[in-house]
N, C-alpha and C positions, 0 to 999 in steps of 0.2 A: 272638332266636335260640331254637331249638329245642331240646330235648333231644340231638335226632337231629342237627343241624347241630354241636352238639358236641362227638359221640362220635365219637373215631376208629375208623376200622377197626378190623373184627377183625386184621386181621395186621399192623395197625402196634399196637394192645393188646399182642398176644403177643407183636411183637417187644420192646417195652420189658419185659418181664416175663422174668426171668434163667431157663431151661431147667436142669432138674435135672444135664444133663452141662454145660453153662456155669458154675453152681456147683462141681460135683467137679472143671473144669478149671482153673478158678483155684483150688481148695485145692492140687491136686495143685503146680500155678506156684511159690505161695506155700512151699509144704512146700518143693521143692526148692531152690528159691532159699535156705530156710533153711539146707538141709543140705550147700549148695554152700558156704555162709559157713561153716558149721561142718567142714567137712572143712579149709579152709583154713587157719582158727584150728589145726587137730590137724595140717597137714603143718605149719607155723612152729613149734609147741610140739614136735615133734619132730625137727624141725633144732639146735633152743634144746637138747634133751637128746643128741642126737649130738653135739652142740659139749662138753655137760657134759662127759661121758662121756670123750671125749678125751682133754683136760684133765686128768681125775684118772688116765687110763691115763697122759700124760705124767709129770707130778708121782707117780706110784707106780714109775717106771720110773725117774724118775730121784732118790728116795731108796733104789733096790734098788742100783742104780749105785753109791751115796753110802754105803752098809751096805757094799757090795762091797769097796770102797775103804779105805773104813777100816780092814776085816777082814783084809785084803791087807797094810796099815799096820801093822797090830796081829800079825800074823806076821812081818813082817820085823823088827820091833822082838824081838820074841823070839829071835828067830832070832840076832838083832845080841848079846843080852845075855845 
């Protein structure tokens, strides 16, 4: 065989050979794909801090309650003696 019986076409050459917008389109793929993961990672971490959040508004509301309470306790006592 020849050299020439070798060599592919020219346009089957260039088509195995990745085009500078075939490059920028998979970094572009790539990137987003990344940042579709990383978005979702930051909506779950901020469910996780709205959950926190809650939570200590509950437990601050209900030792304001529990201050209240007592306060209320602690006057009528007075009041009693």
């Amino acid at each position: 065989m020849t050299n020439q019986e070798n060599a592919l076409p020219l346009e089957e050459h260039l088509q195995m050979i990745p085009s500078e917008l075939e490059i920028i389109k998979r970094h572009f793929e790539k990137k987003s794909m990344e940042f579709g993961k990383k978005i979702e990672q930051l909506k779950e971490e901020q469910m996780k801090l709205v959950l926190d959040v809650n939570i200590h508004r509950l437990e601050a509301e209900k030792l304001k309650n529990g201050k209240n309470k007592a306060d209320e306790d602690l006057n009528g006592l007075r009041t009693y003696y």
